[in-house]
Structure formats: C-alpha cells, structure tokens
mmCIF file of the N, C-alpha and C atoms, coordinates in Angstrom:
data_MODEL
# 
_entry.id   MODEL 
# 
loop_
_atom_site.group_PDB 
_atom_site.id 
_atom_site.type_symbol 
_atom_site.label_atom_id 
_atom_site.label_alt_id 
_atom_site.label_comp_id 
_atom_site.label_asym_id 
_atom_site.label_entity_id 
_atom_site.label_seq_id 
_atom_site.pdbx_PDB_ins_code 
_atom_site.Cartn_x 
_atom_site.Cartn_y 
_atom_site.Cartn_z 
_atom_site.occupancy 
_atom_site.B_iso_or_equiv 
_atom_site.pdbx_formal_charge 
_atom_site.auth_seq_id 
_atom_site.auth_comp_id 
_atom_site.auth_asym_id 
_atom_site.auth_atom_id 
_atom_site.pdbx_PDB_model_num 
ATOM 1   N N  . UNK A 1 1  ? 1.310   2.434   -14.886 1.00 0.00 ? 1  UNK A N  1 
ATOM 2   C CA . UNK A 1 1  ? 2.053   3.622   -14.586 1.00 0.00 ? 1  UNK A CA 1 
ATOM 3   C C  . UNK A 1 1  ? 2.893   3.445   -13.324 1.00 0.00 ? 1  UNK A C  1 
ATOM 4   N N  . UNK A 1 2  ? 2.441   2.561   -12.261 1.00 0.00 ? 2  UNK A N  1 
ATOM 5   C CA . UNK A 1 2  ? 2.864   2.866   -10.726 1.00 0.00 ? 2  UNK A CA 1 
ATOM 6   C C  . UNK A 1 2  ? 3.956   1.196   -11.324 1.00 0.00 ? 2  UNK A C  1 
ATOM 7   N N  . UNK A 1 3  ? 4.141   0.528   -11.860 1.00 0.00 ? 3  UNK A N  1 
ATOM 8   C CA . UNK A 1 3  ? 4.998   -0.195  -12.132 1.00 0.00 ? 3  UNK A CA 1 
ATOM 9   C C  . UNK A 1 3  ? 6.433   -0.676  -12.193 1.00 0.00 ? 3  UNK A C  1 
ATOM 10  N N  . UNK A 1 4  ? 6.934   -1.048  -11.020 1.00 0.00 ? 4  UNK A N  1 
ATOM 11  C CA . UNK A 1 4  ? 7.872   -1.392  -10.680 1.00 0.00 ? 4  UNK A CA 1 
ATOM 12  C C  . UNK A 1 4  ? 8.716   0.042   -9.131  1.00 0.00 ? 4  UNK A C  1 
ATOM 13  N N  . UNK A 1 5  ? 7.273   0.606   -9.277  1.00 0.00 ? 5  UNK A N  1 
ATOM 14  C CA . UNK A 1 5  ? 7.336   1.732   -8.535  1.00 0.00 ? 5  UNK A CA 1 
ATOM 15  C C  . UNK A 1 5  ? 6.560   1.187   -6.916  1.00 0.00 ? 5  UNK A C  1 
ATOM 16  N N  . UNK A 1 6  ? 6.101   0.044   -6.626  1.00 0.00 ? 6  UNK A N  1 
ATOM 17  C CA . UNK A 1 6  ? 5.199   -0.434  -5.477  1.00 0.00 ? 6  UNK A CA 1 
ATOM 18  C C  . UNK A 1 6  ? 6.105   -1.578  -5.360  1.00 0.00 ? 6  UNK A C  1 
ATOM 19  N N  . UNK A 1 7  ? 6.572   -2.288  -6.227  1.00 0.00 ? 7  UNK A N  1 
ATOM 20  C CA . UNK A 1 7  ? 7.189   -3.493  -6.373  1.00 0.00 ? 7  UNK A CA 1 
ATOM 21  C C  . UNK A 1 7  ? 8.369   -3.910  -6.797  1.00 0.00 ? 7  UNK A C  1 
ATOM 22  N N  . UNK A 1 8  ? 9.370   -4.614  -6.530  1.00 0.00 ? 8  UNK A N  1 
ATOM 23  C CA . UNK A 1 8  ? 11.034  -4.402  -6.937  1.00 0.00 ? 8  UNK A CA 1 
ATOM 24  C C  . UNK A 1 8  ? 10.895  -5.027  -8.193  1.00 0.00 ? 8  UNK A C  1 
ATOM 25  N N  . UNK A 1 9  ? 11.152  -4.680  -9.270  1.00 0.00 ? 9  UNK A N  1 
ATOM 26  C CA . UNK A 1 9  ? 11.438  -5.730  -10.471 1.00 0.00 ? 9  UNK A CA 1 
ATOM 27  C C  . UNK A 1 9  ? 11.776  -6.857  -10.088 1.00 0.00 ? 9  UNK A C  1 
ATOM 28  N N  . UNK A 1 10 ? 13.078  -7.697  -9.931  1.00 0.00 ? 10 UNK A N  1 
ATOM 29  C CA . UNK A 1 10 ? 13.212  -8.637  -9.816  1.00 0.00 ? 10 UNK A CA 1 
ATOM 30  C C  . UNK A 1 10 ? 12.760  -9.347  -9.110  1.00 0.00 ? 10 UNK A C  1 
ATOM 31  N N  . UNK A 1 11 ? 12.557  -9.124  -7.835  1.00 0.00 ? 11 UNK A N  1 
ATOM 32  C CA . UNK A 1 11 ? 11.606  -10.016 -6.526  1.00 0.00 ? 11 UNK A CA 1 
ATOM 33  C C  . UNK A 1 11 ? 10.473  -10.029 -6.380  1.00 0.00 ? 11 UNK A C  1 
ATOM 34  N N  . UNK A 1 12 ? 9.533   -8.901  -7.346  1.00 0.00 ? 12 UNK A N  1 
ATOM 35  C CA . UNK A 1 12 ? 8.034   -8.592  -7.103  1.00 0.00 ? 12 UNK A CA 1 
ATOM 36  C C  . UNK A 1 12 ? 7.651   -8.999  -5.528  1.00 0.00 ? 12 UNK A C  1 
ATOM 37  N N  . UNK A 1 13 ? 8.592   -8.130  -4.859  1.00 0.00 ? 13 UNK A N  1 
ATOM 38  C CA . UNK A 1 13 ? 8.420   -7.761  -3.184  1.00 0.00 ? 13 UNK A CA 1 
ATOM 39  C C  . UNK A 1 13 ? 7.708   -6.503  -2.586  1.00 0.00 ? 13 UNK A C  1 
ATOM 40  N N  . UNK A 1 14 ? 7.715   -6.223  -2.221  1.00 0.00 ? 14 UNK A N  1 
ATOM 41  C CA . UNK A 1 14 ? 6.488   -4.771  -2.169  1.00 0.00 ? 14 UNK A CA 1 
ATOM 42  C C  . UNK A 1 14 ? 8.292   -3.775  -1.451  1.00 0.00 ? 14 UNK A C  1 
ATOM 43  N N  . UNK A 1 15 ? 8.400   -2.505  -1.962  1.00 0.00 ? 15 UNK A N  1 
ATOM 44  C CA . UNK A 1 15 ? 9.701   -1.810  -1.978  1.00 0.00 ? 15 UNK A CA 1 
ATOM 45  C C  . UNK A 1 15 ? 9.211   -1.891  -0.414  1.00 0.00 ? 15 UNK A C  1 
ATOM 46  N N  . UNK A 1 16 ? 10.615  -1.156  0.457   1.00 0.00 ? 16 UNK A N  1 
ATOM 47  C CA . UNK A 1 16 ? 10.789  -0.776  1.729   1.00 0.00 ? 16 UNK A CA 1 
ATOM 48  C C  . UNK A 1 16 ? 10.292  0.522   1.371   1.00 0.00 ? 16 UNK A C  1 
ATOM 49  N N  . UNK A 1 17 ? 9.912   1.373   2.538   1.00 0.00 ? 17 UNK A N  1 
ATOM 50  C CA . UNK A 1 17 ? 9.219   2.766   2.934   1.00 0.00 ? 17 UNK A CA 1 
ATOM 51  C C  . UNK A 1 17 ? 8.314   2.925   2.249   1.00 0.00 ? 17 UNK A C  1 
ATOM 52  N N  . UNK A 1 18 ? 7.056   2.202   2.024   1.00 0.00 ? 18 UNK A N  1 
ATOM 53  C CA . UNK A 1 18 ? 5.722   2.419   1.306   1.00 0.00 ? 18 UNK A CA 1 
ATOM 54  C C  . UNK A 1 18 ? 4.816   1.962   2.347   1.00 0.00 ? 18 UNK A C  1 
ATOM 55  N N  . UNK A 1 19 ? 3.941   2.460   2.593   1.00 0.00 ? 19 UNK A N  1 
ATOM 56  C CA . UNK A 1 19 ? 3.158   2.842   3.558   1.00 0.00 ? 19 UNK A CA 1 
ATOM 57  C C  . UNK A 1 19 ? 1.502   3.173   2.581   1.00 0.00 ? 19 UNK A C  1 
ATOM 58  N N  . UNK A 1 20 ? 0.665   1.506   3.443   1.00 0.00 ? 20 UNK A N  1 
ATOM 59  C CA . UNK A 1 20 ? -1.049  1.503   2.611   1.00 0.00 ? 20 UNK A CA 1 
ATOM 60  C C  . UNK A 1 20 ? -2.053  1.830   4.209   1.00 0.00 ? 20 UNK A C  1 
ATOM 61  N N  . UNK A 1 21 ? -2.904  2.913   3.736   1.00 0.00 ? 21 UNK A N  1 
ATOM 62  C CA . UNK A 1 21 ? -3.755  2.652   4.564   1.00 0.00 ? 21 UNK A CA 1 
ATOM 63  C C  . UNK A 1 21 ? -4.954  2.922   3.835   1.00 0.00 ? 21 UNK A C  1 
ATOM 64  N N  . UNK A 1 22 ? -5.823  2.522   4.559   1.00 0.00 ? 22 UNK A N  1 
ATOM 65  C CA . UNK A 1 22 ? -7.625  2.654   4.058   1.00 0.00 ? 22 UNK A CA 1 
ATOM 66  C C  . UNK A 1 22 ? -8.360  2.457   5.533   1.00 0.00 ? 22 UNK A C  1 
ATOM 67  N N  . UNK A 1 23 ? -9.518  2.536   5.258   1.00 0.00 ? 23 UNK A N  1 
ATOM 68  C CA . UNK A 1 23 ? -10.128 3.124   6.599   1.00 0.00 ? 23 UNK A CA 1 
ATOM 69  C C  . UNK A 1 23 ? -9.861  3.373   7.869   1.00 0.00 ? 23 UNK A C  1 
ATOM 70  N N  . UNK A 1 24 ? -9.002  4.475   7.892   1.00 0.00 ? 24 UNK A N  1 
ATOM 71  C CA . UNK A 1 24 ? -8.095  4.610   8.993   1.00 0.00 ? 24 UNK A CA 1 
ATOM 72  C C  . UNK A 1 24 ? -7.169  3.579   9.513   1.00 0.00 ? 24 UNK A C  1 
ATOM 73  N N  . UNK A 1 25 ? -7.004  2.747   8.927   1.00 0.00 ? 25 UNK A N  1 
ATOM 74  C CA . UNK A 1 25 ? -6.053  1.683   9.322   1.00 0.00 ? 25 UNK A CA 1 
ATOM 75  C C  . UNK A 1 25 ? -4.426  1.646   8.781   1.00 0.00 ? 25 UNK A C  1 
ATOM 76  N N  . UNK A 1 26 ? -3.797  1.005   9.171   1.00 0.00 ? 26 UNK A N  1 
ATOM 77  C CA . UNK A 1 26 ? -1.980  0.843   8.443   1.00 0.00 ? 26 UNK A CA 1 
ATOM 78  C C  . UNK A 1 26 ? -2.366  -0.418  8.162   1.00 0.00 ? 26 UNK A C  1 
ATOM 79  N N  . UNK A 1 27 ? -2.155  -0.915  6.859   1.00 0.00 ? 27 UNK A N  1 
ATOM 80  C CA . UNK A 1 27 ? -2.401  -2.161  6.161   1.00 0.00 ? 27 UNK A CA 1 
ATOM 81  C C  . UNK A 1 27 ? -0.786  -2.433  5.613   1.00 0.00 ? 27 UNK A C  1 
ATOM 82  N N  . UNK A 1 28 ? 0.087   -1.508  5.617   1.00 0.00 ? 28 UNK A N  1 
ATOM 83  C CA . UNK A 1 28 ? 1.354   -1.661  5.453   1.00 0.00 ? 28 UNK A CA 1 
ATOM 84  C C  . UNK A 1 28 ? 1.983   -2.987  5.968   1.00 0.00 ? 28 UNK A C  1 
ATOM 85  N N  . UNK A 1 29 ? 1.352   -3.982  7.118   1.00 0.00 ? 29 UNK A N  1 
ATOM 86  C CA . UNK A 1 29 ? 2.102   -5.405  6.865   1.00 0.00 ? 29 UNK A CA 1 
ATOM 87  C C  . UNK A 1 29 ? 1.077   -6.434  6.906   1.00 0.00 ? 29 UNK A C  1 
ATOM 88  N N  . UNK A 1 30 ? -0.062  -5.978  5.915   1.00 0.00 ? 30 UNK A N  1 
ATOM 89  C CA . UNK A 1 30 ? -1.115  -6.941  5.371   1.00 0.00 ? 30 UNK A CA 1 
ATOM 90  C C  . UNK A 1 30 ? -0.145  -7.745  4.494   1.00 0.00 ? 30 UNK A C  1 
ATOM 91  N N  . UNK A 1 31 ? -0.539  -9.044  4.366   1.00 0.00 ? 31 UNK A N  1 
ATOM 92  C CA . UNK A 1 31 ? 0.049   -9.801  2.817   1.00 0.00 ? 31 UNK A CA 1 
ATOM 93  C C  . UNK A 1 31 ? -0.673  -9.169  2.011   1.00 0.00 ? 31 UNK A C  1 
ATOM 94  N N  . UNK A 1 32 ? 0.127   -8.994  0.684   1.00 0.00 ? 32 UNK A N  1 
ATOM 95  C CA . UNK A 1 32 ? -0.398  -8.353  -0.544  1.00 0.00 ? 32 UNK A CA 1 
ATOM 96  C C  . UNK A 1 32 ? -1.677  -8.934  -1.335  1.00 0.00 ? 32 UNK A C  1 
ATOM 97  N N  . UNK A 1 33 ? -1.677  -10.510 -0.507  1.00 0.00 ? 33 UNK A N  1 
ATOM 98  C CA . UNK A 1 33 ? -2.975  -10.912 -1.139  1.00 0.00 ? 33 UNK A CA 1 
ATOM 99  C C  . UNK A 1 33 ? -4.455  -10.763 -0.645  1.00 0.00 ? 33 UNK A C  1 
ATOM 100 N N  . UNK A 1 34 ? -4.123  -9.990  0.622   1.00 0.00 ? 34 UNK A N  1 
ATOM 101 C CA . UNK A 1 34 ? -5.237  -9.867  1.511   1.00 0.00 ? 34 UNK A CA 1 
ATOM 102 C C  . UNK A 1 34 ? -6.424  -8.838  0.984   1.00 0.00 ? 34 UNK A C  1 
ATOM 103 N N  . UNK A 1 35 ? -7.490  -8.948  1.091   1.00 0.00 ? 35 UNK A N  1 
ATOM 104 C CA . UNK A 1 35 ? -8.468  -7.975  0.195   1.00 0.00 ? 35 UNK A CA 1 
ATOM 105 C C  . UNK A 1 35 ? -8.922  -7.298  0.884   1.00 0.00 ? 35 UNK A C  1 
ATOM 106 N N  . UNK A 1 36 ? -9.006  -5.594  0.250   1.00 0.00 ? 36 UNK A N  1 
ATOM 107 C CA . UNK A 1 36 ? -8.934  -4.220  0.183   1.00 0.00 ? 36 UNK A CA 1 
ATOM 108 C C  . UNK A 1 36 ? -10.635 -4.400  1.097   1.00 0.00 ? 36 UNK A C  1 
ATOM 109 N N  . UNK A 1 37 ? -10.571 -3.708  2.375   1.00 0.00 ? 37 UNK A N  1 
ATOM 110 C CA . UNK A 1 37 ? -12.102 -3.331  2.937   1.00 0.00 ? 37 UNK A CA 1 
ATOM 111 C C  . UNK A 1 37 ? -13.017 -3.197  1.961   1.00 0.00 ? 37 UNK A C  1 
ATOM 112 N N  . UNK A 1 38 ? -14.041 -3.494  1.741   1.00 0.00 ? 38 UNK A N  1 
ATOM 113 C CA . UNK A 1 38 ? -15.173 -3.144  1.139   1.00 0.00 ? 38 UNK A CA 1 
ATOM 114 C C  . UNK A 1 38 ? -15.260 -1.554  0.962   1.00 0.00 ? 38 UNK A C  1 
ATOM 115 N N  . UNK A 1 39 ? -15.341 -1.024  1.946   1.00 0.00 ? 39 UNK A N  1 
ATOM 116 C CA . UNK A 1 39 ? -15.346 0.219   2.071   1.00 0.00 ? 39 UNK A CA 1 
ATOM 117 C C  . UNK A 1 39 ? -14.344 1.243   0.390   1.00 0.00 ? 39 UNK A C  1 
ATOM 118 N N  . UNK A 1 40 ? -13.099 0.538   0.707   1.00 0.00 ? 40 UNK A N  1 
ATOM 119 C CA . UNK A 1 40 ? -12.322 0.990   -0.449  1.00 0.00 ? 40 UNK A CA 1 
ATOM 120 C C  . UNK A 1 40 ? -13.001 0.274   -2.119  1.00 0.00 ? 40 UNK A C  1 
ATOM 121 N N  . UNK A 1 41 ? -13.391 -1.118  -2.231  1.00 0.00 ? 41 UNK A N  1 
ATOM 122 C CA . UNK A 1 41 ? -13.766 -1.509  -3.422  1.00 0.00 ? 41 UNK A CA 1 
ATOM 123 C C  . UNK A 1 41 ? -15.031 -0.917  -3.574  1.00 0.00 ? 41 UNK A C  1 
ATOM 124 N N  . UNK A 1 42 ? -15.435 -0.113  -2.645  1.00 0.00 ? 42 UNK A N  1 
ATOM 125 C CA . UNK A 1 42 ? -16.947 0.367   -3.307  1.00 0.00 ? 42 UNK A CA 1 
ATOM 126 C C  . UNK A 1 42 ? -16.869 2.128   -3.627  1.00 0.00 ? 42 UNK A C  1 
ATOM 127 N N  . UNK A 1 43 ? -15.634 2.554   -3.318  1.00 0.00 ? 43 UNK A N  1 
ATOM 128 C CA . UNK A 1 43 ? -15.080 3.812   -3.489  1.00 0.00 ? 43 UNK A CA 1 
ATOM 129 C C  . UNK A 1 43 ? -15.451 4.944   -2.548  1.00 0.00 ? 43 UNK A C  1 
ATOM 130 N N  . UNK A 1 44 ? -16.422 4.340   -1.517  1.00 0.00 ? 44 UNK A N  1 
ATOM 131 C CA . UNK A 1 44 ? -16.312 5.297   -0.412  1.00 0.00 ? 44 UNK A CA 1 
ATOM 132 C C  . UNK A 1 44 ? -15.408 5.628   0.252   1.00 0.00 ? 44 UNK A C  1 
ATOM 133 N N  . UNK A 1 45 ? -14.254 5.144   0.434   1.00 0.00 ? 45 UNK A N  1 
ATOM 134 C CA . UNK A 1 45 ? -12.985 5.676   1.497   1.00 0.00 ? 45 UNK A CA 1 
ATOM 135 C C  . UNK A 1 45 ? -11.754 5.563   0.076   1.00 0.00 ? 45 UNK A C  1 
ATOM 136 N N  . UNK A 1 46 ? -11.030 6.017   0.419   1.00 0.00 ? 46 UNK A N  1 
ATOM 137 C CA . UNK A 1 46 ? -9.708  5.853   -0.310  1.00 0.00 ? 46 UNK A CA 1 
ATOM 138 C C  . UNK A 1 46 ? -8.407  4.905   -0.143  1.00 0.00 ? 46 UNK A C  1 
ATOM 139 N N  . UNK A 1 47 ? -7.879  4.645   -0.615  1.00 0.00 ? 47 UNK A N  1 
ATOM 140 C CA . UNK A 1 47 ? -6.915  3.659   -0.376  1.00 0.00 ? 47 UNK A CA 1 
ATOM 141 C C  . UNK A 1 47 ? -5.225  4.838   -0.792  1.00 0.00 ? 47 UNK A C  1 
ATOM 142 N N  . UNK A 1 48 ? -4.811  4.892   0.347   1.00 0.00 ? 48 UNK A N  1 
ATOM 143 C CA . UNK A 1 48 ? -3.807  5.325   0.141   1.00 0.00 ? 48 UNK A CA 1 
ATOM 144 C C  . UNK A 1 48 ? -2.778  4.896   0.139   1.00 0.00 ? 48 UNK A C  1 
ATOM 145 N N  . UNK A 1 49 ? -1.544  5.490   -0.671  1.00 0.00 ? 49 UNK A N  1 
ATOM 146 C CA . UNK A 1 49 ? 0.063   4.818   -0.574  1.00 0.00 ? 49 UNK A CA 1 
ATOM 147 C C  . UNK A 1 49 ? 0.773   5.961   -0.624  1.00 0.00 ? 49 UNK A C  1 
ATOM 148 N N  . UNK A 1 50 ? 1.481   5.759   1.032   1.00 0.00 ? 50 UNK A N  1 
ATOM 149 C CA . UNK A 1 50 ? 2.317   7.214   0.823   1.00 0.00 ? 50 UNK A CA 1 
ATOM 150 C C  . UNK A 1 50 ? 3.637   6.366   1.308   1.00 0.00 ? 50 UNK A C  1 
ATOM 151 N N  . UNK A 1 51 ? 5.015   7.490   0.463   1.00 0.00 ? 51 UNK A N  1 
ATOM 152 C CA . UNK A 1 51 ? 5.903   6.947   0.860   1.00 0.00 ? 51 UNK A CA 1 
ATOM 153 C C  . UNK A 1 51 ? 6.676   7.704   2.176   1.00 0.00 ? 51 UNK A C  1 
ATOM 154 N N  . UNK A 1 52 ? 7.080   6.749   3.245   1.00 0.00 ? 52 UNK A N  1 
ATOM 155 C CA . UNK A 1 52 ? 7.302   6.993   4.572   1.00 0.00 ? 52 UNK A CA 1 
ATOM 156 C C  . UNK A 1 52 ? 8.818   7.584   4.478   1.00 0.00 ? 52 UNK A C  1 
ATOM 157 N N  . UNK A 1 53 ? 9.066   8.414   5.527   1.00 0.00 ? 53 UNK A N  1 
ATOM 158 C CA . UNK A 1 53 ? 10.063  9.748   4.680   1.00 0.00 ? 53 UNK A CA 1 
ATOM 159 C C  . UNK A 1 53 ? 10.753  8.877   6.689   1.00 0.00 ? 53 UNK A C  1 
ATOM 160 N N  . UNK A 1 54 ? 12.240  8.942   6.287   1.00 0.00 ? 54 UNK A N  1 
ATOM 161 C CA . UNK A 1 54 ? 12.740  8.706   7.367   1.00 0.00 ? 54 UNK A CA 1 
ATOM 162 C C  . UNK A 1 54 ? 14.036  9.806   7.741   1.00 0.00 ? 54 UNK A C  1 
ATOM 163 N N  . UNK A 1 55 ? 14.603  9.880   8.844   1.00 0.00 ? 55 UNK A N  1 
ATOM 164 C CA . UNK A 1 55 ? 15.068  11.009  9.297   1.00 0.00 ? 55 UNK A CA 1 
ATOM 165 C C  . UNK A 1 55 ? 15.030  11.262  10.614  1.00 0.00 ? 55 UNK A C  1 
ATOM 166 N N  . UNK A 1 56 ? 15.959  12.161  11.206  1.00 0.00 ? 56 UNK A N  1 
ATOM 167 C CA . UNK A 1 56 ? 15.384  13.339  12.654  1.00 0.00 ? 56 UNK A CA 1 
ATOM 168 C C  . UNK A 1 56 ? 15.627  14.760  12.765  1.00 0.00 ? 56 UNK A C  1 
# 
C-alpha cells in the first residue's frame, strides 16, 4: 500500500521530507538497512513516519 510512497520509483531512495522515529528517537538519517530497536519489533513502542511539513 505505502509503495512508492516512502521510496522514489526509480532510485528506490527514501523521498525527501519523511521523517522515522521510534523510541523517542529521529532515525530519519539511519541507513535504511539499519534494524528497527527491539522495542519496535516486539510491538511495544511504535514506529512512526510522519511527513515533515516545511514553511514559516
């Protein structure tokens, strides 16, 4: 469903203004291969993706 919506089609790059965090942290310039806290794979905390809204 979230397909091609996290990731650019052609470059499979992670889009600009997407924003990951999980246990209170910004994981937003983790490498994508880096693995999710325990905390999130065991479903106690959440893993979020919000998209970062720019502006003033």
């Amino acid at each position: 469903m979230l397909r091609g919506t996290i990731r650019d089609h052609g470059t499979q790059q992670r889009r600009a203004f997407l924003r990951f965090f999980a246990c209170e942290e910004d994981l937003s310039h983790e490498s994508p291969d880096t693995p999710l806290p325990e905390a999130v794979t065991s479903g106690k905390e959440p893993f979020l993706i919000i998209g970062a809204i720019a502006g003033g």
